[in-house]
N, C-alpha and C positions, 0 to 999 in steps of 0.2 A: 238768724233770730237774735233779737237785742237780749241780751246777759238778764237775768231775770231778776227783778226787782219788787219785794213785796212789801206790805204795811201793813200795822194794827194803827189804828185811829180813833183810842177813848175819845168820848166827850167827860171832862172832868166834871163831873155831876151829883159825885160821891164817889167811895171806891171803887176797888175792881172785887167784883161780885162772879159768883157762877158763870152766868152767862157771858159776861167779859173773858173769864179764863177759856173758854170753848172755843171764841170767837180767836184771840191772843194765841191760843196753842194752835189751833187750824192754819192760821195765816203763817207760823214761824214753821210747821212742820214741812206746808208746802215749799215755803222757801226753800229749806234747809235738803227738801227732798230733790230739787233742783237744781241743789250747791249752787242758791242765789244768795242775795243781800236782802234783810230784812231788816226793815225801817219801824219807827214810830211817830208819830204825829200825835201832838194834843190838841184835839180841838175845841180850840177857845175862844170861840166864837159871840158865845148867846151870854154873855154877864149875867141877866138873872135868873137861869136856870142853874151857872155854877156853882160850889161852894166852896168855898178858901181852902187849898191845900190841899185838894184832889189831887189832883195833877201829880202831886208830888209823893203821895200816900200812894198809888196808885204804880207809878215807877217804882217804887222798893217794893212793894207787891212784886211786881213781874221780876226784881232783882231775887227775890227770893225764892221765887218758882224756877230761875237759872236762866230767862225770858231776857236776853239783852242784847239790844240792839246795835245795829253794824255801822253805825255812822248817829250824827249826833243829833236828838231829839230835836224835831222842829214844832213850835206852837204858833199856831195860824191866826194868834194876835200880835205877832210881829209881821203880818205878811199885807196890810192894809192898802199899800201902795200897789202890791199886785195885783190885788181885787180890784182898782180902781181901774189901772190900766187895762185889764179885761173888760171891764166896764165899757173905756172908752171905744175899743175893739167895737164892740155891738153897738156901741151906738153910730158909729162911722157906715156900719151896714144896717144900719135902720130895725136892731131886730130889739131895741131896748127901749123901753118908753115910760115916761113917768104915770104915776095913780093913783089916785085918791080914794080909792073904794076900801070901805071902813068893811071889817069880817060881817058887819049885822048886814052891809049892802048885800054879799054874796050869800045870805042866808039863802036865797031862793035858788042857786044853784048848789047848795050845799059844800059851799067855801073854795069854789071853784071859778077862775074869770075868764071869762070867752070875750070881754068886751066891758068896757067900764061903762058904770048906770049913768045916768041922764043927768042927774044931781048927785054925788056924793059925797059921805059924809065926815069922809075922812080928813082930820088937818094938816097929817106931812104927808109928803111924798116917799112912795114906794118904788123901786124901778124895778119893772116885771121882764120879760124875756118873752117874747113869740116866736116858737118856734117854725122854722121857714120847710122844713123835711115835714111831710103830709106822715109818715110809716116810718119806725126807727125799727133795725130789728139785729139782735146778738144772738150768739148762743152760750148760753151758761154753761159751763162745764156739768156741772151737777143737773141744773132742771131742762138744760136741753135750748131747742128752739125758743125764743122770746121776740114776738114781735106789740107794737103800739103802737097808735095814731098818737102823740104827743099831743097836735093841740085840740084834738079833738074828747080825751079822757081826759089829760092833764090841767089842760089848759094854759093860760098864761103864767110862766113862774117867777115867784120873786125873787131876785137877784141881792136887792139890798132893800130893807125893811124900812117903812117908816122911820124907827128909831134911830136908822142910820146905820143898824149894823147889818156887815155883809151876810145873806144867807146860804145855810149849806150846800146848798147845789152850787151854788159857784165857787166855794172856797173850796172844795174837796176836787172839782177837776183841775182850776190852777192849779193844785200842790200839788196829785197826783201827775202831771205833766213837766212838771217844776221839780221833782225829785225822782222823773225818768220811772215812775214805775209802771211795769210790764202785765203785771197778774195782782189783779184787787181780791180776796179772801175775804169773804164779812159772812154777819150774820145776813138769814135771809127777809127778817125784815126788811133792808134797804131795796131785795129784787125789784121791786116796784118804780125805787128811781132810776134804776140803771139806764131808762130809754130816755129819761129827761137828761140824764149826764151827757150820757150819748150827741145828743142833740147838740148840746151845750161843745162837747169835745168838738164837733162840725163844722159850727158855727163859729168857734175860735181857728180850729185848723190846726187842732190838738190830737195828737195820736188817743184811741183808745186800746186798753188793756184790754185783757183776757179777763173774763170774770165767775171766781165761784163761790155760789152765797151757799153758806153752812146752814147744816137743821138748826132750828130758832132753841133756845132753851126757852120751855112754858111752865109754869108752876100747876099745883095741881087743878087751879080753877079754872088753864085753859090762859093766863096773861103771859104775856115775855113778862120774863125774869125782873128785867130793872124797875120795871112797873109793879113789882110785889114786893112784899112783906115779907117772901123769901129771900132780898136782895142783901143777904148780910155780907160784911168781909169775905172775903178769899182768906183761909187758916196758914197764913206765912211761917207758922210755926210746925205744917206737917206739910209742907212742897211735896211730896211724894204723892200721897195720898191726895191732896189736891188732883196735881197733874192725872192720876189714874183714873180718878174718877170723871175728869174731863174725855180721857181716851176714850174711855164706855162709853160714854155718849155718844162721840161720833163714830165709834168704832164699835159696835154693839155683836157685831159676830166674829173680830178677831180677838186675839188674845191678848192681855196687858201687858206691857213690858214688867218686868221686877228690875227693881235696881234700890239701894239704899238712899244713894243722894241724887239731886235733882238732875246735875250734869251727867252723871252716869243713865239714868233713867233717859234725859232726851235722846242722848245717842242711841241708846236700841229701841226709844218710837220714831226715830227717822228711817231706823234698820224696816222697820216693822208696817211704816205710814207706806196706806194703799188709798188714792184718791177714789179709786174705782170702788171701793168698801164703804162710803160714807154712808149714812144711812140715809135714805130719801127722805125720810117725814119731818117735819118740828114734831120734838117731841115732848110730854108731860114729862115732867123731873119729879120722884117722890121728893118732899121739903125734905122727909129723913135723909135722905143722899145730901141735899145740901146742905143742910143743917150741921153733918158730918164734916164739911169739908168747907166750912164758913166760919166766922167767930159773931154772936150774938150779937147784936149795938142795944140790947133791951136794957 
């Protein structure tokens, strides 16, 4: 078995918020419970959904929660040539094709493309992925058996977006192939792409990882986390207390580690991190817990 290798992979979109810390502490714990290497990746992909100086607000966060990583931060807007040559890959075996369908074409299958329209209305080109595997199927550590028809749910996926920038499906399996790693940890929003990645890992001739998507952090009206109004700072000024109240989240029936400082604190939840313990559900977060363990931007 290849030496185990793991990531946390912010998109710099704003800071690291609640749900980032859950997602960040789950992926180093496994690591560390493994005596693996645990990586980070910025992904910097989507220019106008970022905002200046995430990326880097975002790293002294996790430096100050004791979160740091084993080798040296990669950000996947230096990686543009790789994406391309993947690119070429697919298109040498015909699984890559350009397309002009504007999102109001695919209104009628509900932004989904089995087939580009007859006239579209689109001005650049997109280049989408057809996937050739009829059934993709994994097993997630945590939710078990996962099986998809790719092109049949998914449908066709965009690789590189009109505007020219590369899209995440393809940037996140390069890297993840391209820094050897073994076991992917995220939140479980992403469950849903893992069979498109999959595809994607096949169709390059890319090793795929092991995968286990963490309970989702929701606010209390039922949203993920980044998506709310509860999405304030991570409190760099109480690491402790952060970290702990991430552990109860995922670990809602063992017991907290105590420790004063952050470094003393991770070592007895690595002593303490039981994969088999995580809790099954996404769950609601009272705002009071985060609110607790956040700093205001009001």
């Amino acid at each position: 078995m290849a030496t185990y290798r793991g990531r946390f992979a912010p998109s710099p979109t704003g800071p690291l918020h609640f749900g980032s810390l859950v997602a960040a502490l789950g992926s180093w714990l496994d690591a560390r419970h493994h005596r693996g290497s645990w990586l980070v990746r910025i992904e910097d992909i989507d220019p106008p959904r970022e905002r200046a100086g995430a990326a880097d607000t975002q790293l002294r966060a996790l430096a100050a929660l004791g979160l740091y990583a084993d080798e040296a931060v990669l950000r996947q807007s230096t990686r543009r040539e790789a994406y391309e040559a993947a690119l070429d890959t697919l298109r040498a075996s015909g699984q890559v094709f350009e397309c002009r369908c504007s999102r109001s074409d695919l209104v009628p299958t509900a932004g989904l493309h089995f087939a580009c329209v007859t006239r579209p209305s689109g001005k650049q080109v997109a280049l989408r992925f057809r996937p050739l595997a009829a059934v993709v199927s994994f097993e997630d550590r945590r939710h078990g058996s996962q099986t998809q028809s790719v092109p049949d749910t998914v449908g066709d996926v965009v690789l590189r977006r009109a505007d020219g920038q590369h899209a995440y499906q393809l940037a996140v399996v390069v890297d993840d192939a391209a820094q050897g790693v073994t076991d992917v940890v995220r939140g479980a929003d992403l469950l849903t792409s893992t069979t498109r990645q999959i595809a994607l890992q096949q169709a390059l001739h890319l090793p795929t990882p092991r995968y286990l998507h963490l309970p989702l952090v929701l606010d209390s009206q039922g949203r993920k986390l980044s998506k709310s109004l509860a999405a304030h700072p991570v409190d760099g000024e109480q690491p402790v207390a952060a970290l702990c109240a991430a552990w109860r989240f995922l670990f809602p029936e063992l017991v907290t580690p105590a420790a004063n400082q952050p470094a003393d604190w991770l070592l007895r939840a690595v002593d303490a991190y039981c994969p088999a313990a995580l809790d099954r559900r996404d769950r609601r977060v009272a705002e009071s817990i985060v609110a607790a363990n956040t700093v205001s931007t009001r």
